[in-house]
C-alpha positions as CSV (number, residue, x, y, z in Angstrom):
1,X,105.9,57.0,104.0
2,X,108.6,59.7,103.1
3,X,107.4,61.4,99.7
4,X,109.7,63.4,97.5
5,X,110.0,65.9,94.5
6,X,112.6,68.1,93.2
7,X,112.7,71.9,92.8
8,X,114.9,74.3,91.5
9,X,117.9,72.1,91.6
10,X,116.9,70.6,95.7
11,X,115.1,68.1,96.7
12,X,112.0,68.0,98.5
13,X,111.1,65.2,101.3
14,X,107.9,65.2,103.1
15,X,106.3,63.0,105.7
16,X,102.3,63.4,106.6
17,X,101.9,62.9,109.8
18,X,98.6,61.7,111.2
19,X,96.9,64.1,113.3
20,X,96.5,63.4,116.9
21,X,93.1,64.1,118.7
22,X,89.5,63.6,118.8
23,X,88.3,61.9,116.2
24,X,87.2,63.3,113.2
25,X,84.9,62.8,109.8
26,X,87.7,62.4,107.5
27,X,91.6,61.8,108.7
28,X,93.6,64.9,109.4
29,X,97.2,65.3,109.1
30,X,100.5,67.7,109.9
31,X,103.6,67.3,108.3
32,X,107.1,67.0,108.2
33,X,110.0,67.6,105.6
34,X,113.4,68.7,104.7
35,X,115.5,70.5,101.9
36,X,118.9,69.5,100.6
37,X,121.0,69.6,97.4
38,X,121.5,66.7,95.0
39,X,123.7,64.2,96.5
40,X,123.8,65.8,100.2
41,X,123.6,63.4,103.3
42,X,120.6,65.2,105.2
43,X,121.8,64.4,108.3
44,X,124.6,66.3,109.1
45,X,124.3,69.4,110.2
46,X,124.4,72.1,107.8
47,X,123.3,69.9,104.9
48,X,119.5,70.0,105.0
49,X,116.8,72.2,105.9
50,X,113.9,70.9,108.1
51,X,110.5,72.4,108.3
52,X,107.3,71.1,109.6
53,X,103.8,72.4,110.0
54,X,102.1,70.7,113.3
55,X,99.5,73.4,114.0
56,X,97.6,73.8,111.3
57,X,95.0,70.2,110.1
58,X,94.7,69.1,107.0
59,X,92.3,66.8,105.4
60,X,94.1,63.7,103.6
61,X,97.4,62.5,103.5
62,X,97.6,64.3,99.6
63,X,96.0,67.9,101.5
64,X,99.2,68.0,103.5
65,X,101.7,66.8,101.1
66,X,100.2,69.5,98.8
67,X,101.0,72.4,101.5
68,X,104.0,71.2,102.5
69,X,105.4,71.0,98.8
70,X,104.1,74.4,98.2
71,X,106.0,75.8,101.5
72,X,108.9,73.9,100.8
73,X,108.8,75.5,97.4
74,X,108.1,79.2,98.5
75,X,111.2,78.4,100.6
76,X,113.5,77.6,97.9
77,X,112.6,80.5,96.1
78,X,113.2,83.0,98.9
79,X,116.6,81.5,99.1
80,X,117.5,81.5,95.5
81,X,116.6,85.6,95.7
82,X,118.1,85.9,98.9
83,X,120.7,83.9,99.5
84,X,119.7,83.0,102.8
85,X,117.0,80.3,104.5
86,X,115.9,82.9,107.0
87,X,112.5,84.8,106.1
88,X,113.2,88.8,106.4
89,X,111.4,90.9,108.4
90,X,112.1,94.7,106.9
């Protein structure tokens, strides 16, 4: 199920996504998510973000909602000092 929170004046969405592969002690996941304004239709181009981590395993559902909420955030507040999605390379 789709999980949200709000940051900074966006919205946060999130998806953990159940890991695929041998099996394991306790359930590992990856996620999904996207970034919008208030009010925006995330599905035309231009009007969300998307991100996703699918290499990295976490442990729990809550694990990778927890890191995907913290890179969604570090990604907001790159672009509020910014001004742009892209991370710099100087």
């Amino acid at each position: 199920m789709w999980d949200h929170t709000e940051h900074e004046g966006f919205e946060i969405w999130v998806l953990p996504i159940p890991a695929f592969g041998p099996r394991s002690p306790e359930p590992l996941f990856h996620y999904s998510g996207y970034i919008c304004r208030h009010g925006a239709d995330a599905h035309l181009e231009g009007q969300s973000i998307r991100f996703h981590d699918m290499m990295r395993n976490f442990t729990g559902a809550d694990s990778a909602l927890d890191a995907a909420y913290a890179d969604a955030r570090k990604r907001i507040d790159r672009f509020r000092a910014n001004g742009s999605w892209a991370e710099r390379v100087d």
